[in-house]
Backbone as a chain_set.jsonl record, in Angstrom:
{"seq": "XXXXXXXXXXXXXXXXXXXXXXXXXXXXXXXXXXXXXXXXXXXXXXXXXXXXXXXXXXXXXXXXXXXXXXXXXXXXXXXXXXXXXXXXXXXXXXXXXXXXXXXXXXXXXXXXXXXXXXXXXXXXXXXXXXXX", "coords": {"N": [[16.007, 6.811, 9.53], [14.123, 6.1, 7.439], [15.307, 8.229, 5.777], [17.808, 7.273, 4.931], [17.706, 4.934, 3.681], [16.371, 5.811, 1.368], [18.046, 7.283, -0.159], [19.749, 5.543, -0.187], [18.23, 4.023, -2.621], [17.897, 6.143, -4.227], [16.026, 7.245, -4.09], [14.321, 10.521, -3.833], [13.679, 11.688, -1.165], [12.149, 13.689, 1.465], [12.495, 14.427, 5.173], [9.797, 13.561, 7.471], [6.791, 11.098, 6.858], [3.741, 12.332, 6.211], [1.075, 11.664, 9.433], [-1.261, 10.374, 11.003], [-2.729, 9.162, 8.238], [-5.41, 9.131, 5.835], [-8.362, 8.376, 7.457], [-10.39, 7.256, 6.409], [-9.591, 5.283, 5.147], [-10.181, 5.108, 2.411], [-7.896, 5.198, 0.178], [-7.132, 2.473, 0.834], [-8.967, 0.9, -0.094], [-9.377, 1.58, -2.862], [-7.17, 0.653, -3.151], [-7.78, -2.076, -2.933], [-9.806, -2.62, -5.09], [-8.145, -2.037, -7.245], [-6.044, -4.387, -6.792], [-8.031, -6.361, -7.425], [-8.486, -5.801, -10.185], [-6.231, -5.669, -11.222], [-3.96, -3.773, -11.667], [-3.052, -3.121, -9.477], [-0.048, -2.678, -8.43], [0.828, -0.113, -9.828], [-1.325, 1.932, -8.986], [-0.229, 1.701, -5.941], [2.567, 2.756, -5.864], [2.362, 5.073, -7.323], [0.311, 5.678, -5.043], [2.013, 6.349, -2.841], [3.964, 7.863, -3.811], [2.672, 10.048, -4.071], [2.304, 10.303, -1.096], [5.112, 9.74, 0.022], [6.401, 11.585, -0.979], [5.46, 13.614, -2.02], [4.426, 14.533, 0.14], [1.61, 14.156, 0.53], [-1.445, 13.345, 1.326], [-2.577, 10.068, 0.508], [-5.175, 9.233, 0.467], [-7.365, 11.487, 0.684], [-9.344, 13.243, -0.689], [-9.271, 14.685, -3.05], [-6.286, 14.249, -3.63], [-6.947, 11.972, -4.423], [-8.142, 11.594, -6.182], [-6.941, 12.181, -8.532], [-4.361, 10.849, -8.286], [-6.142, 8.554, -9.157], [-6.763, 9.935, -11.662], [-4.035, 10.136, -12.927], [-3.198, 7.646, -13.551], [-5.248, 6.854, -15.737], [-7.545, 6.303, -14.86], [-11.022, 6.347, -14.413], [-11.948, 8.141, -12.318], [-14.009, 8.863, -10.531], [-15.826, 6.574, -11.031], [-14.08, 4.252, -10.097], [-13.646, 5.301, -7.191], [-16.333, 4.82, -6.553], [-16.646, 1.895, -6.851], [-14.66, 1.174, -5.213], [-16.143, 1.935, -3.082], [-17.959, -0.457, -3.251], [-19.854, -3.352, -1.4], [-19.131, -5.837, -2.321], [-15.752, -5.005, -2.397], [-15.662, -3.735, -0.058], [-15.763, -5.684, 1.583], [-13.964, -7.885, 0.824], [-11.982, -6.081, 1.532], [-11.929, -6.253, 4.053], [-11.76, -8.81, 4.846], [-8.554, -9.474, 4.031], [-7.858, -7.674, 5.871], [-8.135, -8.71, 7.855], [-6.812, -11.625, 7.432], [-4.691, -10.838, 7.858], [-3.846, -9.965, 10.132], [-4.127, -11.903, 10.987], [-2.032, -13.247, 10.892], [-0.196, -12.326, 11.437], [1.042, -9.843, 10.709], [2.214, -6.522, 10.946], [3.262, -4.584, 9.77], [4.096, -2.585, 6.735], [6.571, -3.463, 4.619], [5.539, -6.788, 4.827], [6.469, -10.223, 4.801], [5.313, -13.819, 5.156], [6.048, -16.476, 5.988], [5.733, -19.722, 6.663], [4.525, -18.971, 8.949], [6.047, -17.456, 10.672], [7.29, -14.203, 10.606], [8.481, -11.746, 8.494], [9.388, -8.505, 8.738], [9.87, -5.564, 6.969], [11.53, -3.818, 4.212], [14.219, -4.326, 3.626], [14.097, -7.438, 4.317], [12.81, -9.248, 2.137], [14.851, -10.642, 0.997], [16.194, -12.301, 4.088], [13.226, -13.493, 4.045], [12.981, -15.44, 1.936], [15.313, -16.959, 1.829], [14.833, -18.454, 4.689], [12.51, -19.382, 3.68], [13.172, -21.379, 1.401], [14.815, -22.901, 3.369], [13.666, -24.121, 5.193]], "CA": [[16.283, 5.583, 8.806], [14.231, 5.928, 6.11], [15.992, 8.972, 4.737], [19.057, 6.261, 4.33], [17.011, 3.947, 2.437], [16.148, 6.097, 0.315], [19.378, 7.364, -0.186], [20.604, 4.424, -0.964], [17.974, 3.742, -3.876], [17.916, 7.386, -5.146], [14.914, 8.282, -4.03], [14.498, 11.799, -3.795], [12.458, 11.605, 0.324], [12.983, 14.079, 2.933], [11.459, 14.411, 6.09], [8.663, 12.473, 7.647], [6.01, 11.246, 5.747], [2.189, 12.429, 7.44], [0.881, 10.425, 9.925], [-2.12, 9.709, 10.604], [-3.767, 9.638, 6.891], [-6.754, 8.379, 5.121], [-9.151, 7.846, 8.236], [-11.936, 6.378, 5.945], [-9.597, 4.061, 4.558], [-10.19, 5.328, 0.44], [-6.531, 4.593, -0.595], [-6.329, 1.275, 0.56], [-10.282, 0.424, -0.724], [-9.079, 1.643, -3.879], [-6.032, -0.735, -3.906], [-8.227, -3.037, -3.265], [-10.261, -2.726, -6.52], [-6.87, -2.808, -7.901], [-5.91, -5.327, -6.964], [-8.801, -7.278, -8.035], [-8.528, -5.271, -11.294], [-4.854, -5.67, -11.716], [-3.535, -2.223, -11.372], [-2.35, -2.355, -8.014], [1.429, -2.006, -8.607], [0.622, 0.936, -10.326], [-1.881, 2.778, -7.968], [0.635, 1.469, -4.986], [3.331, 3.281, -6.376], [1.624, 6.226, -7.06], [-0.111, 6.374, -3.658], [3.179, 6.179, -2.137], [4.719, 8.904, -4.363], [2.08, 11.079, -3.204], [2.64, 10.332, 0.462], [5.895, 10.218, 1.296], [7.552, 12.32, -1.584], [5.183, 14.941, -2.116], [3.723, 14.962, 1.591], [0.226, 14.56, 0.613], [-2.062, 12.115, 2.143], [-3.503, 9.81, -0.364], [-6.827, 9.06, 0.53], [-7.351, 12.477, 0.538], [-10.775, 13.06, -2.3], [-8.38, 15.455, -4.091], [-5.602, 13.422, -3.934], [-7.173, 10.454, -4.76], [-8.871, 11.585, -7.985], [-5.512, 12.605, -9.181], [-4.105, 9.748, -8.654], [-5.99, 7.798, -10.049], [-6.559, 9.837, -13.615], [-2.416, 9.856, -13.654], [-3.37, 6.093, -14.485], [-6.163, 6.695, -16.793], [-8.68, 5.913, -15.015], [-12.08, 6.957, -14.023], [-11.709, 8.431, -10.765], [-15.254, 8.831, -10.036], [-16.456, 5.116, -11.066], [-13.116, 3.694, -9.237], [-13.888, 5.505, -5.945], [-17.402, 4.353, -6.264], [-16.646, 0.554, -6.981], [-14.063, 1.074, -4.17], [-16.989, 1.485, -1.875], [-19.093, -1.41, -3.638], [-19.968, -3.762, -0.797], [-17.673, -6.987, -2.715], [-14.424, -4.704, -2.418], [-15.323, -3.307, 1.213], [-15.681, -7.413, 2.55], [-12.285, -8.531, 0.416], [-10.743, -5.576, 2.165], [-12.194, -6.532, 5.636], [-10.975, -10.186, 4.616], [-7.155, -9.592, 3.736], [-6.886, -6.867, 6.57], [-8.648, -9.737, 9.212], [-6.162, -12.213, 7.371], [-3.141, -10.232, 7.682], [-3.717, -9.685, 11.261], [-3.972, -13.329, 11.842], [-0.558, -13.758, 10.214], [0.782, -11.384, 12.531], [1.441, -8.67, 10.341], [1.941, -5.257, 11.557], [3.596, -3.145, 9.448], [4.646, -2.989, 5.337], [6.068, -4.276, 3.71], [5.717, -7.508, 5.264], [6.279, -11.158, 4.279], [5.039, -14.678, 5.913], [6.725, -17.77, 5.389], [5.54, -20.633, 7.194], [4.396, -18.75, 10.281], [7.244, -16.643, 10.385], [6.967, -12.421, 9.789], [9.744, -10.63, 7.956], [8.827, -6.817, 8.262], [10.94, -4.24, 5.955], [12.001, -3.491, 2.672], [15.119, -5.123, 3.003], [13.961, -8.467, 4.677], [12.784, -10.042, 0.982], [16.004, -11.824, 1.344], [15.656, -13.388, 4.409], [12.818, -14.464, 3.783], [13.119, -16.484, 0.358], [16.229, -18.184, 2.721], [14.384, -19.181, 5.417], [11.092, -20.579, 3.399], [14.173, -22.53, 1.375], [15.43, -23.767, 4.832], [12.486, -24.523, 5.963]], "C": [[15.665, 5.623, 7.411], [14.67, 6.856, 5.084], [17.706, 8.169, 3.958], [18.77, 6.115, 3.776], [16.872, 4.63, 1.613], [17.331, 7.127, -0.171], [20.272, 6.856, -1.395], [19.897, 4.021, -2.382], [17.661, 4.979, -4.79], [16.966, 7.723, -5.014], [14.304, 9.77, -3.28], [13.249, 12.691, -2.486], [13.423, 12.247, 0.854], [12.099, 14.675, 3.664], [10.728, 13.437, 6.334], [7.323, 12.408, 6.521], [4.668, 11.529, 6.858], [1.768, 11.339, 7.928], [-0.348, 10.927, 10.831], [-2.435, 10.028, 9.163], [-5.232, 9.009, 7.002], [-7.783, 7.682, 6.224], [-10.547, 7.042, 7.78], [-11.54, 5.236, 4.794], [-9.656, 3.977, 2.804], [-9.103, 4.716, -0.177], [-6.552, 3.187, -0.407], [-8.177, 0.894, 0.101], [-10.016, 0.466, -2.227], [-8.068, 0.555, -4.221], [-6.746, -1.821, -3.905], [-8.723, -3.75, -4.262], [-9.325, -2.854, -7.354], [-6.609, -3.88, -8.124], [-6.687, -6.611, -8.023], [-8.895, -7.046, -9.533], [-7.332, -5.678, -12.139], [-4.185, -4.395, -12.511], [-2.76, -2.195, -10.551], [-1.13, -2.002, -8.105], [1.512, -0.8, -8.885], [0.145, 2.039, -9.339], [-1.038, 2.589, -6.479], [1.551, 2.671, -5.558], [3.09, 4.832, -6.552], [0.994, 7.317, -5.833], [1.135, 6.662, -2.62], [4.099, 7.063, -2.047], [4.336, 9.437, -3.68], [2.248, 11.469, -1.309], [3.581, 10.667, 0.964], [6.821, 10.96, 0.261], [7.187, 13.634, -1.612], [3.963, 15.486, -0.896], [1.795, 15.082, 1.565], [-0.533, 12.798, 1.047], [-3.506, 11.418, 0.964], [-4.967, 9.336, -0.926], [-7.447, 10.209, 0.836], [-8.373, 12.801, -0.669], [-9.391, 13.797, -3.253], [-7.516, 14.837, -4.443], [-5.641, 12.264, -4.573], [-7.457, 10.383, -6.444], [-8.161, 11.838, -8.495], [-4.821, 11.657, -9.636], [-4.214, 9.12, -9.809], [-6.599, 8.428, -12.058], [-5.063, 10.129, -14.291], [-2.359, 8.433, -14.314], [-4.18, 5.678, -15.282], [-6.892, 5.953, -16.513], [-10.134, 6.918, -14.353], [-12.536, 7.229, -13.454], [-13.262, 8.342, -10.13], [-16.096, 7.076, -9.914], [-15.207, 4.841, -10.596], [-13.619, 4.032, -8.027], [-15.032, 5.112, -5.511], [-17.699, 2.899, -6.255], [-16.004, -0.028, -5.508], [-15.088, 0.876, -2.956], [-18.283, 0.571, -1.973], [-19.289, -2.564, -1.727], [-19.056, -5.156, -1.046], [-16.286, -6.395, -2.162], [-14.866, -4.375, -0.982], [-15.329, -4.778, 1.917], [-14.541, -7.66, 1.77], [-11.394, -7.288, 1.189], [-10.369, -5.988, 3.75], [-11.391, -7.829, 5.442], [-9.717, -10.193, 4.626], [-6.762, -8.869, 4.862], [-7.039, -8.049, 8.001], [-7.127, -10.946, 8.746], [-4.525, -11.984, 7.788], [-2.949, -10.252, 9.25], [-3.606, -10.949, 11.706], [-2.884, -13.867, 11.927], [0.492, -12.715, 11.299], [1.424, -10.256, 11.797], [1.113, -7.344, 10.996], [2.29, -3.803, 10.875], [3.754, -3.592, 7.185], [5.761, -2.294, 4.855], [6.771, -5.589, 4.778], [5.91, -9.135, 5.012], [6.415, -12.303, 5.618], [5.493, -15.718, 4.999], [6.568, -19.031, 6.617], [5.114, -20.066, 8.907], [5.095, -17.434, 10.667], [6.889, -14.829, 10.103], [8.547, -12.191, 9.378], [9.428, -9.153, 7.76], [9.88, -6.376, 7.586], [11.169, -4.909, 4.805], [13.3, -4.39, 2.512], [15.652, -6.644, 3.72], [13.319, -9.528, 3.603], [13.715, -11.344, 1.408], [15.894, -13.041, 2.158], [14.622, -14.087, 4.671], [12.444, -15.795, 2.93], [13.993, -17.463, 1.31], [15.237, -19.041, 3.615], [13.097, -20.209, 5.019], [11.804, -21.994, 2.555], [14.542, -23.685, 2.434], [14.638, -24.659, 5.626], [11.223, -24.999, 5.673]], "O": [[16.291, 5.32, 6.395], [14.575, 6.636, 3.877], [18.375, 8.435, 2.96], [19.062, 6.777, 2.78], [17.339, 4.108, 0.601], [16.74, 7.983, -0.829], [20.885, 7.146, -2.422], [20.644, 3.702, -3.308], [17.231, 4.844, -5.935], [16.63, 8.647, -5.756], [13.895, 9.785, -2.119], [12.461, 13.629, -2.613], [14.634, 12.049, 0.946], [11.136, 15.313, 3.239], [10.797, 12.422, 5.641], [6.957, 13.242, 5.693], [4.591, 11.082, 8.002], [1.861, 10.24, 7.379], [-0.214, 12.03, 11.359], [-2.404, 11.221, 8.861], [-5.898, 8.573, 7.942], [-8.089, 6.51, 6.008], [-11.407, 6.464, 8.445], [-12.237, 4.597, 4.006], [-9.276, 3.035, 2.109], [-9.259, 3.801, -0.987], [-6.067, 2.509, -1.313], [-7.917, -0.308, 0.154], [-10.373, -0.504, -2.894], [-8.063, -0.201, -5.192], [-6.51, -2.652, -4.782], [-8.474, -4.925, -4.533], [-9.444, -3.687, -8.253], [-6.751, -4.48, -9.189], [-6.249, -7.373, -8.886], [-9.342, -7.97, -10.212], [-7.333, -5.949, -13.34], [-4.006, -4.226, -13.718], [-1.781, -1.449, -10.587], [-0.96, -0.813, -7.836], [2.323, -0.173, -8.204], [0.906, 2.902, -8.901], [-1.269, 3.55, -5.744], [0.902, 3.713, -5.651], [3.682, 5.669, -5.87], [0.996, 8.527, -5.604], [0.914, 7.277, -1.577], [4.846, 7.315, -1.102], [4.933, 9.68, -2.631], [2.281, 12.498, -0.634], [3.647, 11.453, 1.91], [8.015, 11.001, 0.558], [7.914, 14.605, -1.398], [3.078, 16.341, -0.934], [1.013, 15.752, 2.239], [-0.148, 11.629, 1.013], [-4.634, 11.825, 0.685], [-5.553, 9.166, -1.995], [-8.444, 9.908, 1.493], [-7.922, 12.464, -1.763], [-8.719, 13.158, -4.062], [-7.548, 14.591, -5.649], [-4.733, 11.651, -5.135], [-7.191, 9.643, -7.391], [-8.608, 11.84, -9.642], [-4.567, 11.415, -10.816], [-3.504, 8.953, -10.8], [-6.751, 7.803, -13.108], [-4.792, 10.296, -15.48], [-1.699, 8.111, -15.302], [-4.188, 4.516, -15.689], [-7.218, 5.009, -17.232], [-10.038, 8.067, -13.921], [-13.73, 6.927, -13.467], [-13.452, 7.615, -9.154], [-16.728, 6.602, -8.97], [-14.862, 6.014, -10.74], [-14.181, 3.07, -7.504], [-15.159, 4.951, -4.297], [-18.766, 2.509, -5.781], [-16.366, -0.999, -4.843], [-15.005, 0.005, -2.09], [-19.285, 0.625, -1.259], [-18.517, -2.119, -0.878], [-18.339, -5.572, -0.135], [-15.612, -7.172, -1.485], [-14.071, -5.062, -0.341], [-14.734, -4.813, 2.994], [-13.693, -7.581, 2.659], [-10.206, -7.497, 1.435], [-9.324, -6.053, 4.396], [-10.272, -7.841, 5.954], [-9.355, -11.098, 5.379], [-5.596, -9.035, 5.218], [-6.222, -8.162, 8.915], [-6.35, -11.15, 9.679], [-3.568, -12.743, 7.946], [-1.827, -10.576, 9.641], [-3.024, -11.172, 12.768], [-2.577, -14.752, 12.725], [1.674, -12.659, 11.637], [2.395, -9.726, 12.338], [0.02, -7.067, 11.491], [1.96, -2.639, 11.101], [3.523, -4.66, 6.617], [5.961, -1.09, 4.696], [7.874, -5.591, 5.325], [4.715, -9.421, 5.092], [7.087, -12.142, 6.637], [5.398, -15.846, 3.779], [7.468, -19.109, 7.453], [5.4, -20.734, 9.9], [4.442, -16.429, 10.947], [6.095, -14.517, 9.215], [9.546, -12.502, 10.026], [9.232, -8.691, 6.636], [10.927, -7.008, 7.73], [11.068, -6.09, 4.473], [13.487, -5.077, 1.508], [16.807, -7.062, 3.793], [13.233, -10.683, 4.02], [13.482, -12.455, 1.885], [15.68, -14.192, 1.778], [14.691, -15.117, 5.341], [11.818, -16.811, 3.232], [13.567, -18.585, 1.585], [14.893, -20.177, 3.286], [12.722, -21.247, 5.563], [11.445, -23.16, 2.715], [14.547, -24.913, 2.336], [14.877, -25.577, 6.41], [10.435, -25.251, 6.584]]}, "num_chains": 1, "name": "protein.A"}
């Protein structure tokens, strides 16, 4: 399935992408600091490339520091803010929140209770938070 999808938007995926990755969690600690930074689209995107286009697992030290100096930044002070004690409790926070919401997978959206998992459930969910 997702060699359709991506197919269909031209993106140039084949095969599975690795599975298990990042057992200590780096990539998404880093988005976190993103986030809070306002980056994340960017380092998302990126970590994503790396994963499922060019099979590498992005919490990966090597990988990671790559990453992030493709975005000009300072891989060493990023990965070290990443494991500040503020960004490791906002990550514990959003992943405890997410779970409460019943999320399970991404990309996921909540609308009044409600889950919409996948890429091409946007839709209905904008309808149903309309409807509802």
């Amino acid at each position: 399935d997702i060699e359709r999808r991506a197919e269909r938007f031209n993106i140039p995926f084949q095969g599975h992408p690795q599975y298990p990755i990042d057992p200590e969690q780096a990539a998404n600690h880093v988005a976190t600091l993103a986030s809070m930074e306002g980056w994340c689209q960017a380092f998302t995107r990126a970590a994503y490339e790396a994963w499922f286009l060019q099979k590498r697992d992005p919490g990966a030290p090597d990988t990671l520091r790559e990453i992030l100096l493709s975005l000009g930044k300072d891989a060493q002070a990023c990965i070290a803010k990443a494991a500040s004690e503020d960004v490791q409790a906002l990550y514990k926070a959003r992943t405890d929140e997410a779970r409460d919401l019943g999320v399970f997978g991404s990309p996921s959206f909540v609308v009044g209770g409600e889950v919409f998992w996948g890429d091409d459930r946007l839709e209905d969910a904008l309808t149903w938070c309309l409807a509802h």
